[in-house]
N, C-alpha and C positions, 0 to 999 in steps of 0.2 A: 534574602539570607538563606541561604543552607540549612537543611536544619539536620541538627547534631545528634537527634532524638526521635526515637520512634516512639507510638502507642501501642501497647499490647492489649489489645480487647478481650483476650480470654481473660485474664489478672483482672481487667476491669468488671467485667459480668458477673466474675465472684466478688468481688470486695464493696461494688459499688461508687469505688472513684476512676478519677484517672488513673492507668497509668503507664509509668515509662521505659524505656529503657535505652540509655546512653549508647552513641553508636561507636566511640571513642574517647578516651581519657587524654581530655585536653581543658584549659580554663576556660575557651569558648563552650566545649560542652556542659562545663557544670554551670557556666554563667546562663544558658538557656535553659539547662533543667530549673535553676533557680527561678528564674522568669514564668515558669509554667508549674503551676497547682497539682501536686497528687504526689503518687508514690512513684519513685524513681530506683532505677537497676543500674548499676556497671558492676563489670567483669572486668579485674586487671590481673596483670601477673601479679604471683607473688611479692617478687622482688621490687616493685616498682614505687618509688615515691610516691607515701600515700598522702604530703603534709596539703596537697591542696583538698584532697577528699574530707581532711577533717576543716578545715576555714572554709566550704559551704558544707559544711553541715551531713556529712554522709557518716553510715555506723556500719561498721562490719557485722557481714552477718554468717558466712557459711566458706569453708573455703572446696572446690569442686575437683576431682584428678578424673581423667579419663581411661580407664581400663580397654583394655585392645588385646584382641589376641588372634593368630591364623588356624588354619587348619590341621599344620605340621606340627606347632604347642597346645592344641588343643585338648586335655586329657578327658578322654569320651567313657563314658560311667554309663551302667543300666541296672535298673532293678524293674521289678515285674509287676510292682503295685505302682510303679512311678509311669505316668505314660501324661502325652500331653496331646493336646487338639484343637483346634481354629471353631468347633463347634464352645459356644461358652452363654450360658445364658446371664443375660446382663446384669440383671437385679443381683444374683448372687454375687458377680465380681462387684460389683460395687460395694458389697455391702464390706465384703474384703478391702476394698478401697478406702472405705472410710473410716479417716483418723489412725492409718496405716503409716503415717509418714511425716512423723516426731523429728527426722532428723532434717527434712527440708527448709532450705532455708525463710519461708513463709510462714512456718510454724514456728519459727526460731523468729520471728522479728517481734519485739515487743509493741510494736505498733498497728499491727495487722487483728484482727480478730483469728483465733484458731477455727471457728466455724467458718469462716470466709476461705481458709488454708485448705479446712478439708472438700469444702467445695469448689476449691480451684481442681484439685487431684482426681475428685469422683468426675465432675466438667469434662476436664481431658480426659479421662478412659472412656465416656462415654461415646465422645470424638471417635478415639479409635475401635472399639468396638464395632461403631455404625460403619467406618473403613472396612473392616476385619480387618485390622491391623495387630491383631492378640491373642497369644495361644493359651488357653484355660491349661492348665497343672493337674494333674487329677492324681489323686492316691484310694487307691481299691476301687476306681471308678465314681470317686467324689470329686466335685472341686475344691481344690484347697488353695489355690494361690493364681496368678497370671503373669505373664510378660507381655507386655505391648512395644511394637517395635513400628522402625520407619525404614526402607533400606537395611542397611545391616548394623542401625543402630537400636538397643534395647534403653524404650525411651522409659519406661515404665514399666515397674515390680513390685507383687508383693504376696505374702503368701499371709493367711488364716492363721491367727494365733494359736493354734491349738498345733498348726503345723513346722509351728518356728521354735529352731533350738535342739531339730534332732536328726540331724545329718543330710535332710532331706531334699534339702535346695541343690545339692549339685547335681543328682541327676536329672531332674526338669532342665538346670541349665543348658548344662550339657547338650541335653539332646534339642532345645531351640534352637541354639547354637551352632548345633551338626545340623540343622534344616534351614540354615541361612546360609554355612558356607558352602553345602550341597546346591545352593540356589543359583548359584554363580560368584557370591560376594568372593573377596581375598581374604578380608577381617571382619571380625564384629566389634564392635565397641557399644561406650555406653560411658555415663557421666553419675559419680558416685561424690556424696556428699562425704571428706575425709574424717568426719566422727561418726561416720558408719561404718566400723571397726567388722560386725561380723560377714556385711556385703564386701567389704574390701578382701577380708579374709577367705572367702567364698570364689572370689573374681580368681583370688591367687593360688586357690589350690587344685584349681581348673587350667593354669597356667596360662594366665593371662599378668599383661606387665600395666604397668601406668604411664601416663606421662599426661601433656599440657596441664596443668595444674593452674586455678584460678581462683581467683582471693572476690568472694561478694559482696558488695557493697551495697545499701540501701540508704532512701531518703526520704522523708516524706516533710511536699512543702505546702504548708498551709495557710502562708502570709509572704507576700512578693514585696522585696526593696526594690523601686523602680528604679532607683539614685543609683547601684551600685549591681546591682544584680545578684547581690550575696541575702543570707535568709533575712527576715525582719525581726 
């Protein structure tokens, strides 16, 4: 048999179970995520019939739009306390990491632990860190925030509370941004949770646009029908 389903081990190392993620929305794949124990992931478009999502048992959880933008919409901002650098000591961004990220969809699941959530997020920055894959944000030569990236995708952000709320994020952006497409990329992109109104807002006043938009789904199975393949 095919299998319809991948394991994501970073999600497992935080949480402690399995878990999944669908590789296609189809009744074969929800019929094997059914068949297998843990926490389960799909991604569908918005639009798409979600009636077999709810008859095994999946619960919305977050919906995703991708921001994108080139060099030529790009509007490039500087200020003189805003500067940023691949030099970043770890323990600090972390600590900025943690519990930075209320709007993702793991924090939003009510079946997850939130301490599990924030050590999914701290997990993966520390990932990219040991890459260098992440430029420290610095304001008057502090750090106050990071972006971590893969290619010319900005996989991960977040800035120091004390630093959020006063205009300050578009120049950091900005200028990652102008050191990626400086780098050879065409575009940079990045994946934004759609009730995170003030990162959306931030993406577009940098001129950046949206598109693929995706609806997420979670499930967590904890007793297998063998009969039927649907929950018990």
């Amino acid at each position: 048999m095919n299998t319809l389903i991948k394991p994501t081990p970073w999600d497992a190392a935080a949480f402690g179970i399995n878990t999944w993620e669908l590789l296609e929305y189809s009744e074969a794949a929800l019929q094997q995520a059914a068949q297998t124990a843990g926490h389960h992931t799909l991604k569908v478009d918005p639009l798409a019939d979600k009636r077999l999502l709810h008859e095994y048992g999946f619960y919305y959880c977050d919906t995703l739009v991708e921001p994108h933008c080139n060099a030529k919409r790009l509007r490039k901002l500087q200020h003189a306390d805003a500067t940023i650098s691949r030099v970043v000591d770890v323990e600090q961004a972390v600590s900025i990491c943690h519990g930075a990220f209320a709007h993702g969809r793991f924090h939003r699941d009510f079946n997850l632990p939130r301490a599990g959530a924030d050590l999914r997020y701290d997990n993966w920055l520390r990932q990219l860190l040991a890459a260098g894959q992440v430029y420290g944000l610095y304001w008057q030569g502090e750090l106050a925030g990071f972006i971590a990236y893969s290619g010319n995708n900005l996989l991960l952000h977040a800035l120091a509370e004390q630093h959020r709320g006063r205009g300050r994020a578009k120049y950091w952006w900005s200028a990652v941004c102008t050191e990626l497409l400086a780098s050879g990329h065409e575009e940079v992109k990045s994946s934004v949770s759609a009730s995170n109104l003030a990162v959306l807002n931030l993406y577009a006043s940098l001129g950046f646009s949206f598109k693929h938009p995706q609806d997420i789904y979670h499930r967590m199975t904890q007793t297998i029908d063998e009969t039927n393949g649907r929950p018990a």
